[in-house]
C-alpha positions in Angstrom: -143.4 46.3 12.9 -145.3 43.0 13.0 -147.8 44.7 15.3 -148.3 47.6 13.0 -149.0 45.2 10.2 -151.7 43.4 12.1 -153.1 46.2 13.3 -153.4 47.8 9.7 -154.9 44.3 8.5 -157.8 44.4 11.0 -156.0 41.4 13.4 -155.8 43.5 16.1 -159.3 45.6 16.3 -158.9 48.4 18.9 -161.9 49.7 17.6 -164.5 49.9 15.2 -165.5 52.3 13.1 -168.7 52.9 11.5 -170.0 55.7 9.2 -172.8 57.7 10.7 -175.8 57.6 9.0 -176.3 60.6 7.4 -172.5 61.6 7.3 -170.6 62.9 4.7 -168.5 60.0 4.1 -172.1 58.4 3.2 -173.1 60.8 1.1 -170.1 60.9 -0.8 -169.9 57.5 -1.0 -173.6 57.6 -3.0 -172.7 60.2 -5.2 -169.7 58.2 -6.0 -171.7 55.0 -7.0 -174.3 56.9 -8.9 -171.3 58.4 -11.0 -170.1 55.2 -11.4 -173.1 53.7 -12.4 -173.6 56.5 -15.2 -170.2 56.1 -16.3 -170.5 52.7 -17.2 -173.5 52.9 -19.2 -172.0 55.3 -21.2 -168.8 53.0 -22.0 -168.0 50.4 -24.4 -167.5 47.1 -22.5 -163.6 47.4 -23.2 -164.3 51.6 -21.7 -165.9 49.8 -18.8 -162.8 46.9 -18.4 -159.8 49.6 -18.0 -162.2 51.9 -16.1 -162.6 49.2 -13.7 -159.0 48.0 -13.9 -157.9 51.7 -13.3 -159.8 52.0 -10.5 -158.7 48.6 -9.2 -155.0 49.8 -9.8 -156.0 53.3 -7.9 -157.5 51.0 -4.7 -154.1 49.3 -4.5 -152.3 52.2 -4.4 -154.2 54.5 -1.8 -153.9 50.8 -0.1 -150.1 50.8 -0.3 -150.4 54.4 0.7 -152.9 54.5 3.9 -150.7 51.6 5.6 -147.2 53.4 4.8 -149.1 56.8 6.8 -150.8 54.7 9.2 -147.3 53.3 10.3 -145.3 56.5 9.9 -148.4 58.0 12.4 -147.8 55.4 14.9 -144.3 55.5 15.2 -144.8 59.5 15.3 -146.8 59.1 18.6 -144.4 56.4 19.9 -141.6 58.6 20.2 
C-alpha cells in the first residue's frame, strides 16, 4: 500500500505526463480561468472568499477521490 501512496504523491515517477499543446485539456483549462476570472469580478469580496473556499474544498475532494480510484485501478490490474 506504501507503494501505491508514493506512487500517487509523485515519489515514484514512472512517467511524466504533459498536456499537448493545443489539447483539449488545455483548452478547457483556459476557458476555465477566463470563467473564473469573470466570476470574480462580478462578486463581493466575501462572494469571491467562499467561491474560492468552495472550490478549494471541491480540489480536496476530487483529491481524496482520484487516489482512492487510482489505487482501486492498480490493485485491479494486479490480480
Amino acid at each position: 500500500m506504501y507503494l501505491l501512496n508514493d506512487l500517487w504523491y509523485g515519489n515514484v515517477n514512472p512517467s511524466e505526463r504533459h498536456a499537448c499543446r493545443g489539447s483539449e485539456y488545455k483548452k478547457v483549462t483556459a476557458e476555465a480561468a477566463e470563467c473564473m476570472d469573470r466570476l470574480m469580478a462580478e462578486l463581493t469580496p466575501k462572494g469571491s472568499e467562499l467561491l474560492e473556499d468552495l472550490l478549494d474544498t471541491y480540489v480536496v475532494l476530487n483529491s481524496i477521490s482520484e487516489e482512492d480510484t487510482f489505487i482501486r485501478g492498480v490493485r485491479i490490474g494486479a490480480q
